[in-house]
N, C-alpha and C positions, 0 to 999 in steps of 0.2 A: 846942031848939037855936035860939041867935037869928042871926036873918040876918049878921053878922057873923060870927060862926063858918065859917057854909057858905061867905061870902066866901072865908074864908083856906084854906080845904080848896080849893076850884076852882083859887085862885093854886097855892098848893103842886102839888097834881097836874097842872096847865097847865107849871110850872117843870120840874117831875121829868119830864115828856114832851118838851121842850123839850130838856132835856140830854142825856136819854137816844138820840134823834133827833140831836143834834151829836155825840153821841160815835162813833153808827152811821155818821155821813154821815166823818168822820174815818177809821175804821177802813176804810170802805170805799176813801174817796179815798187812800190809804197802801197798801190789798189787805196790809192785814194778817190772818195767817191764825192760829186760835186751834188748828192740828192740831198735835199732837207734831210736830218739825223734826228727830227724831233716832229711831235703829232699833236694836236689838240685834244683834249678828252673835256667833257662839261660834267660839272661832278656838281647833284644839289642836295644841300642842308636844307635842314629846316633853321639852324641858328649856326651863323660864324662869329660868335663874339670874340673879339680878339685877332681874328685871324686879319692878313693885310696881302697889299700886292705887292710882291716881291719874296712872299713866305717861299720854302721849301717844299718839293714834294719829296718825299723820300720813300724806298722800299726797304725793307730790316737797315734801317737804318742810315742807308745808303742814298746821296742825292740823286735824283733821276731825273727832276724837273722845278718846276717851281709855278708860283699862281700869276697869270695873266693878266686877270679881270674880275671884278666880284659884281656879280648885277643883283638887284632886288627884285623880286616876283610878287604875285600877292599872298601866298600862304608859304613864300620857301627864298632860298637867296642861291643863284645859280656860279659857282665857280669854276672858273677856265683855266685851264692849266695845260703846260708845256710840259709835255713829257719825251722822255729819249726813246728811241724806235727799240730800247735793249727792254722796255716792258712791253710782254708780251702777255695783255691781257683776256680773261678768258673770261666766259660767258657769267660767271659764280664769281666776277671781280670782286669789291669791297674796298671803301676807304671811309678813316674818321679822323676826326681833327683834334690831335692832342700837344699837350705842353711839351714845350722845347726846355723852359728853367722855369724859376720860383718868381720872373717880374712877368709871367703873362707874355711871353713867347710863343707860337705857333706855328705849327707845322700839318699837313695833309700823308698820315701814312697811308700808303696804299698795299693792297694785297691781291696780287696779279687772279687771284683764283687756281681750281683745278681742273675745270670742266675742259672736256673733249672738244666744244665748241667753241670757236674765238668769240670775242664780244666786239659789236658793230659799235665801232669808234664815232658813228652820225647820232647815236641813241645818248640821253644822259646816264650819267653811273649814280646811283644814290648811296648818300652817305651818312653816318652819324659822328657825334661829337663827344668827348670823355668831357665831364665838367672839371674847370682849372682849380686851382686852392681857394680862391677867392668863394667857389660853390660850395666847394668844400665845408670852408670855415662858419659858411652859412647854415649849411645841414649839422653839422653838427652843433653850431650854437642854438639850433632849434631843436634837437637830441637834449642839449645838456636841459634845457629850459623842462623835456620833460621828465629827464630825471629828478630834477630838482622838485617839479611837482609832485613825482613820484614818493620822494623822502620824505618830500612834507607830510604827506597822508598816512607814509605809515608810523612817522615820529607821534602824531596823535595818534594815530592808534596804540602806539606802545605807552604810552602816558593814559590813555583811559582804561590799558592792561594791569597798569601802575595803579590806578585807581581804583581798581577793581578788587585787585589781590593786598596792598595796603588797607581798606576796611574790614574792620575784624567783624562784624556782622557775617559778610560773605565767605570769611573763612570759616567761623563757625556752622553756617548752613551746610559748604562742602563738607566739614568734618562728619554733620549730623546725619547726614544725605551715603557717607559711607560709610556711616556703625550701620545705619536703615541695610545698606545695599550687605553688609555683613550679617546681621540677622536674617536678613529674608533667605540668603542663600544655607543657614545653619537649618532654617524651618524646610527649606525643599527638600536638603537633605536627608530632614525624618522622616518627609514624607513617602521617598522613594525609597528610602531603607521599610520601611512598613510596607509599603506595595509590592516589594519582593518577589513575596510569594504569589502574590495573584498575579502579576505579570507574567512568572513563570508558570504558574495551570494555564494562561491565558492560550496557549500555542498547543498545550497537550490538550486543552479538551478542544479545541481547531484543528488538529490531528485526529483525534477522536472520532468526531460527527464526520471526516473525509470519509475514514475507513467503514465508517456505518453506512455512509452513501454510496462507498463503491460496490457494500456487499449487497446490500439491496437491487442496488441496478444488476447487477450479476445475474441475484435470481430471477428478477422479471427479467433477463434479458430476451429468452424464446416468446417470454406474453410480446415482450413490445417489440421483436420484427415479427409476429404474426399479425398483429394491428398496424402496424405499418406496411403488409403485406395487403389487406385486408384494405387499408385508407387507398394503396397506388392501382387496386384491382376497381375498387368507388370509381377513382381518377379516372381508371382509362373509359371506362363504360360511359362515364359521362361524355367524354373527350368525344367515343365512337358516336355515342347518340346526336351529341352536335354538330358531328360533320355528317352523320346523316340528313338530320333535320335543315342541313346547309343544302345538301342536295336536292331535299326536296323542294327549298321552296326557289332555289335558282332555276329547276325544273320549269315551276308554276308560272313563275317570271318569267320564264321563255316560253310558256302557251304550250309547252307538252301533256300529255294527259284531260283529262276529262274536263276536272279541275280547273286545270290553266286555260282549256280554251271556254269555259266559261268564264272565266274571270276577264281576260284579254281579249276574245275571241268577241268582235261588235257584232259580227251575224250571227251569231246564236242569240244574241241577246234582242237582237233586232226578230229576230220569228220567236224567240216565246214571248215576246210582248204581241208581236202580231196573234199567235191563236190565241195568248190572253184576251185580248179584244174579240176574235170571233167568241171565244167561250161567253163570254160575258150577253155578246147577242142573242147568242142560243137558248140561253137561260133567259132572257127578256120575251123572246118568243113562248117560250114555254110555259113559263110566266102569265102572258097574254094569252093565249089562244087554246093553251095543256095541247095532247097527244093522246091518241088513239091507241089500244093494244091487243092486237089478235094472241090470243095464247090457247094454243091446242096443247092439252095437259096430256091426253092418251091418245092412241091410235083412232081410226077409225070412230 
């Protein structure tokens, strides 16, 4: 290889270091970063009607990503979405799928949350869906439908009010019904204008018998705390004699005294039954065979 050659190989690889060294000192002074700028999140519905891939994901408003993939589960439909590393979602995230316009456009707003703790980006985010015009127009034409039922029922009702108050039979009975309810209250009237007076003794002479019963108790007042003196002195004497009568027979129960140990006491009961039994032979002998009796009545 002639010296020329090795020339232009030094220039070339001198060049290509050279570039490669500007393009670094660029990328540096820019702090451009060569890392994926965007993350997956799996975000599930129960219904994405409308929604497609390529939709929008947005935050207030703003684009941040957009839908992946939309898979179907058995009770929910799971969507995949590319979001910018600038959402920085948090454990309390939230998103739901609302209309973009009036032909049935959709989008995924998301809401980063506020919670202290990030949200694990391997986990799914659960979300809900605002219904479009189309649901709308549906709930309300089921709305109008009960209105309509509603009017109906009370237009016959106002037509059988109309029916009611148009026969003169029924207004004559109303009329009849309040001359009645006019009279009766003219007769109460009298009556309480008449009762007057006994209404009013009624509270004086219940004033009356008050004062005759306070002065009565008055007088007996020394008879009845001496009989109630008399009834608490009964009380206690009875009281003492029962806690006496308590003592004694806890006594008896416990075998103290004479008493208790015959009643408790097996060996005493066991020897008067034994000299019962001698007695009894004594008397059989005596009985049998009688007894001799020396009796010296005076001296000598």
């Amino acid at each position: 290889m002639n010296d020329t050659r090795v020339l232009e190989i030094k220039v070339g690889i001198t060049i290509l270091t050279a570039a490669v060294l500007f393009v670094m000192g660029i990328v540096w002074l820019k702090g451009i970063s060569f890392k994926p700028n965007t993350f997956e999140a799996q975000i599930v519905f129960k219904n994405t009607t409308g929604l497609q891939i390529g939709d929008a994901v947005t935050r207030s408003g703003f684009k941040v990503g957009k839908v992946t993939d939309i898979v179907l589960e058995e009770d929910s439909v799971v969507v995949y979405a590319s979001l910018s590393n600038n959402v920085n979602l948090r454990k309390d995230a939230s998103a739901r799928i609302t209309s973009v316009d009036f032909f049935g456009g959709k989008r995924i707003e998301i809401n980063p949350g506020k919670s202290s703790t990030p949200f694990d980006v391997e986990s799914p985010l659960y979300g809900t869906r605002e219904p479009d015009i189309t649901e709308l127009t549906a709930q309300l034409r089921a709305i109008a439908e009960d209105v309509r039922g509603t009017l109906d029922k009370v237009d016959s009702v106002l037509i059988n009010i109309n029916g009611i108050v148009g026969d003169k039979s029924v207004v004559t009975s109303i009329k009849r019904a309040v001359y009645n309810l006019d009279s009766t209250t003219v007769y109460v009237k009298r009556i309480v204008a008449k009762s007057d007076s006994k209404i009013d003794s009624s509270p004086s002479r219940l004033m009356q018998s008050t004062r005759m019963l306070r002065a009565l108790v008055e007088k007996s007042g020394d008879r009845l705390d001496t009989a109630f003196a008399s009834v608490r002195l009964v009380t206690n004497t009875i009281a003492h004699t029962t806690a006496t009568l308590d003592t004694i027979v806890s006594k008896v129960r416990s075998g103290d005294g004479n008493l208790g140990k015959m009643i408790y006491d097996e060996s005493i009961y066991d020897r008067l039954e034994s000299a019962t039994v001698k007695f009894d032979s004594l008397l059989n002998v005596l009985h049998q065979k009688g007894f001799k009796v020396d009796v010296k009545l005076f001296g000598d």
